[in-house]
N, C-alpha and C positions, 0 to 999 in steps of 0.2 A: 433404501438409499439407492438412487441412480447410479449405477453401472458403469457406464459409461464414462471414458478417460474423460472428457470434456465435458464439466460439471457447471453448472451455467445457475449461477445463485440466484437468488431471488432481489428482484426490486422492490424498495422500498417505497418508489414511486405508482401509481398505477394510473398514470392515465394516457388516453390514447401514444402508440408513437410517435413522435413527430420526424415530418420529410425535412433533412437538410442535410448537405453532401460534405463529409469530412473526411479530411485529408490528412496525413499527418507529414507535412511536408515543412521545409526550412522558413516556407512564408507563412503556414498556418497555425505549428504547433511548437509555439516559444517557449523553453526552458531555462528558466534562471536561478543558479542556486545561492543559497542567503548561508553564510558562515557560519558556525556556530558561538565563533567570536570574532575579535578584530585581531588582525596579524600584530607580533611585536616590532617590526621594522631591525630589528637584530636576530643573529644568529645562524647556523650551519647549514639552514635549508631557506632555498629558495622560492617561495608562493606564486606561483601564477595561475590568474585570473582565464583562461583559453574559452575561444566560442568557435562551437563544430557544427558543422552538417553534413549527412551522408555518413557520419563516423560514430562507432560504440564508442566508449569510454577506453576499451582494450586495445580498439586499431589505433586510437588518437595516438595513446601511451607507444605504441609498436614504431608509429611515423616520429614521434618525438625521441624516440629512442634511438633509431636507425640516425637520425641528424644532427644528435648532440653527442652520441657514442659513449652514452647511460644503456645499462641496463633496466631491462622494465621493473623488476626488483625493486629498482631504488625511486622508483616515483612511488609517493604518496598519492590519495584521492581520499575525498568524505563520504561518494556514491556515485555508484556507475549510474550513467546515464544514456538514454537511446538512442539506438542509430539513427531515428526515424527524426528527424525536425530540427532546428538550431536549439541548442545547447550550450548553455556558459554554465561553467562550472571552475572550483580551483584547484589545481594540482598541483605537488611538489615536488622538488629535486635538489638533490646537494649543491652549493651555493657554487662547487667548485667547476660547473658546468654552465656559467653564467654567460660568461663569454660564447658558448655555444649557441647559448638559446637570444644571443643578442639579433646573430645573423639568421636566425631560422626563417622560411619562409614555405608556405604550403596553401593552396589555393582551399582546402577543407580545413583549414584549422588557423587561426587567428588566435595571438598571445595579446590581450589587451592591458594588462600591466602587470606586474610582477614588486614582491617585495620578500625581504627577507623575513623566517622566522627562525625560533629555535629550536622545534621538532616536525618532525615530517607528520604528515595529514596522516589519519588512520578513518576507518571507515568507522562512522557513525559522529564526527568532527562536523554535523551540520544542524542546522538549525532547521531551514524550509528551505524548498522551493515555489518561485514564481512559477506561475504558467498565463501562458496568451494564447487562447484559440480562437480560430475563423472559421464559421460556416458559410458556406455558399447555399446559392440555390434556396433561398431562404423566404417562402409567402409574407405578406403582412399578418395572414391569421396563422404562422407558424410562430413567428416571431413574439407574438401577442401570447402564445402558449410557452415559450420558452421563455417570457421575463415570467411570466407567474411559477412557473414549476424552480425558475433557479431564485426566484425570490420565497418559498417555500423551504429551497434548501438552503438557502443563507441562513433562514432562522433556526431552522430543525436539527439539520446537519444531514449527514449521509451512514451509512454502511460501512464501514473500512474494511473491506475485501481485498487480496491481494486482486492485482492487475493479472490481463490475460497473459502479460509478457515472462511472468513466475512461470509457466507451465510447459513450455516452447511450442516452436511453431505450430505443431499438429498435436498440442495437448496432451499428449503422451508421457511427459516427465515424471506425472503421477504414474504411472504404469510402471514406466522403470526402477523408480524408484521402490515399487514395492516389489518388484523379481530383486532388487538389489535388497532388500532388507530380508526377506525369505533366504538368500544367497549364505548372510549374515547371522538369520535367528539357526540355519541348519550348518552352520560353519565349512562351507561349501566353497575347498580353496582354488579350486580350478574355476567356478564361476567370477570369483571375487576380484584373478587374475585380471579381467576386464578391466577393474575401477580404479585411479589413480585416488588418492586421498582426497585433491579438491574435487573432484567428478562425486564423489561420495556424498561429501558435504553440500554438496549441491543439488545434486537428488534427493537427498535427505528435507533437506530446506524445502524443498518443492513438495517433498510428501507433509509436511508441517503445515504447508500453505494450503493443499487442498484442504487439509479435514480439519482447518481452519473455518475455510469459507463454507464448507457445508455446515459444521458447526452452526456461522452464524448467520447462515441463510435459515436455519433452524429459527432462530432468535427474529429475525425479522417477521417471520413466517408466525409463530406468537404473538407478536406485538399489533400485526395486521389483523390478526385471527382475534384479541383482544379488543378492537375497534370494533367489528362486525358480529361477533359470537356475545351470547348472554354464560353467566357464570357455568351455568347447568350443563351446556353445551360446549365450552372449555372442558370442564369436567370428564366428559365424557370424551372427548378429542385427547386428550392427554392423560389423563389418569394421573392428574396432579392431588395434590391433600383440599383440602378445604380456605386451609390459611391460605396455601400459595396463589388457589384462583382469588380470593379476596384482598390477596396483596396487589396480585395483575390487574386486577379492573379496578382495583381505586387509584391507579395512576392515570393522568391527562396526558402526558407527553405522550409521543409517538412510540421511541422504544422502551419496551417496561426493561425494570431491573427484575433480579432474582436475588430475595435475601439466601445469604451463603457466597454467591460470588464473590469472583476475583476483582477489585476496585484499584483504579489507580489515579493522582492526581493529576490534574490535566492541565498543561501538555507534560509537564515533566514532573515528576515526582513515586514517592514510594507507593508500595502496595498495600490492599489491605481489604479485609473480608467485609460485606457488604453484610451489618450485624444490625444495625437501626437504619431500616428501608425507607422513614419516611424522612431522615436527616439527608440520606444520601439521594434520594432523589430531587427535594430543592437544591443540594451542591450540583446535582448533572443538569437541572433545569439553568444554574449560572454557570455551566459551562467550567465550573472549578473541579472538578472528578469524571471519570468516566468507568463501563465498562472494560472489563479485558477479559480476554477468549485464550484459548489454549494453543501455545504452540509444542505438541506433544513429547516430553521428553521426561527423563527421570529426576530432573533436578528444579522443576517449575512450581511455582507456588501453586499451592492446591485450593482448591474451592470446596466448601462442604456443602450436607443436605439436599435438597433438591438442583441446584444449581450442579454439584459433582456427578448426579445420579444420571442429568442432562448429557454431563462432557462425557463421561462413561458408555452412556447410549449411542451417539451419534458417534466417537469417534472408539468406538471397540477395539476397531483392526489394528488402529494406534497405539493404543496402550499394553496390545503385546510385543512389539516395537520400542517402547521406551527407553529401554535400559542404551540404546545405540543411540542416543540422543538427549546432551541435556536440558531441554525445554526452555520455555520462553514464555511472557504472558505478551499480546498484545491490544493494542485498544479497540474493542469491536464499533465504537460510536465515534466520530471526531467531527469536525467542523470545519468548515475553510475560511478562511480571515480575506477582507478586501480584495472581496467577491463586487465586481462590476462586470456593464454590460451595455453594449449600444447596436442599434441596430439602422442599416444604411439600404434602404427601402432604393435607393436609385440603382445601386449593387446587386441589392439582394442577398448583403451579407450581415449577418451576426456574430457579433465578435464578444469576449467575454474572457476577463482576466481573473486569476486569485491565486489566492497563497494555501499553501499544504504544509502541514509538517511532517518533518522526513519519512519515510516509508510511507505513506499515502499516495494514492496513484493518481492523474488527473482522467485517468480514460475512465477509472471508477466513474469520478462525477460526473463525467460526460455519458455514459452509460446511464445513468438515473434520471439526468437532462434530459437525453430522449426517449428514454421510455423504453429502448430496445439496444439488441447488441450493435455495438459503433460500426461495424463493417459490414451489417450487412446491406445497407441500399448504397 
């Protein structure tokens, strides 16, 4: 397993890079979030609709605080969202600060309507977001490569790897966070002094997220291996049983399952072990189930058989860790819903819109669009 803080998963796509200059700027990288329901138009909190740029979700909260003379405390949200691009999303606040937020005015932050409900936003109160990206600098034979590669993953889907933004700026949070869990397994109270409780939980989150995506860069890394390798040679690359490579190569789709896995109804619904392989694969070929991958803690649904012996391998270091963490399952395959795209050959821009559902990254998909990491040309 690579070393290295800054862990760089595997693409599902493989074909050449493509050249086209992206920005994540207010006029490039439009962020729209979809509610998880509709407000009731009654009760003790106030819903507002606000669209930012230039601003995390924390500073917006910090400027709206300072002008209504709320406490950040008392705002709700469904999901933070990035500094980097415009941003609508909905926040909330006690209704008893209306009159404040009537006069508000701030040249990064625009309230575009507001209505009353009866409990405040809590995190995870969301359904999806929108996203609108712009490429510049964009050839006619680049453009001709990027409607085939995102019309591939319209059908297919993608990867669901956390975002580069999990990690911070210089990749590092994995690092800390495992001196911070060593700190913890050796009860080490003078180092621990460092970490306020949220800081913990956040480093923690961030070590869940890497040996996630290694996890299922693993998975990917199979699935492609599946496409190009004969059984024999599976075999030998993994040291899997018999059944399991006979189960891998008689699937079509792109990512195989693993009987014994973690399975979950897609987009929303319960868990459940992946026990007749060949029902559960026409349910993920319609998009009704998916995988899910480990976010390591002691209280996560477990996978048996080959599948457990998997998350066991890749993610070791994590499961001595456990006990400081109650786990999580997440979806390693998803899909993006009204996914479009046009491309303006006088500009030399391509532009391409779609929807996510929550915790899905769009720089993910933009990362498998082109072939390579977003920032580097």
């Amino acid at each position: 397993m690579e070393n290295s803080p800054i862990f760089k998963p595997l693409l599902t796509t493989t074909h050449t890079p493509i050249n086209a200059h992206f920005s994540k700027n207010a006029s490039d990288f439009v962020v729209r979030e979809i509610p998880l329901y509709e407000f009731s138009g009654n009760g003790e909190h106030l819903v507002m609709q606000i669209q930012k740029k230039g601003l995390s979700t924390s500073e917006a909260l910090s400027i709206l605080a300072s002008a209504t003379g709320a406490k950040v405390r008392d705002f709700g949200y469904a999901g933070l969202k990035d500094k980097e691009g415009m941003t609508t999303q909905y926040i909330s606040i006690p209704a008893k600060f209306q009159s404040a937020i009537s006069s508000f005015s701030n040249e990064n932050i625009k309230i575009l309507n507001a209505t009353r409900h009866n409990n405040k936003l809590r995190i995870g109160h969301l359904k999806a977001n929108h996203f609108f990206i712009r490429l510049k600098k964009v050839l006619p034979s680049e453009a001709k490569k990027l409607q085939n590669i995102i019309e591939l993953i319209k059908n297919r889907g993608f990867a669901n790897y956390f975002g580069y933004q999990r990690f911070g700026r210089f990749g590092d949070n994995y690092q800390s966070a495992k001196e911070l869990l060593i700190a913890m397994a050796n009860n080490d109270k003078k180092s621990l002094k460092k970490y306020n409780p949220k800081l913990r939980d956040f480093l923690i989150s961030a070590y869940q997220s890497e040996l996630f995506n290694r996890y299922l860069s693993k998975r990917v890394e199979i699935s492609r291996f599946c496409e190009s390798f004969s059984a024999k040679e599976l075999a030998e690359i993994y040291k899997f049983d018999n059944d399991t490579i006979k189960d891998l190569k008689s699937q079509k789709q792109f990512f195989r399952l693993i009987r014994g896995e973690v399975m979950g109804h897609y987009p929303f619904g319960k868990l459940f072990l992946c026990e007749n392989l060949e029902s559960e694969v026409d349910k993920f070929n319609q998009r009704d189930r998916t995988s899910c991958g480990l976010l390591v803690g002691a209280k996560a649904y477990e996978a048996t058989g080959v599948a457990l012996s998997l998350e066991q391998e890749i993610m070791a270091e994590g499961f001595e860790f456990a006990k400081f963490a109650n786990g999580a399952r997440r979806f390693n395959w998803v899909w993006a819903d009204e996914m479009k795209y046009n491309y303006n050959e006088e500009e030399a821009q391509f532009s391409l819109s779609f929807t996510l559902q929550k915790g899905s990254y769009a720089t993910v998909v933009l990362r498998e669009i082109l072939g390579r990491e977003i920032f580097d040309i």
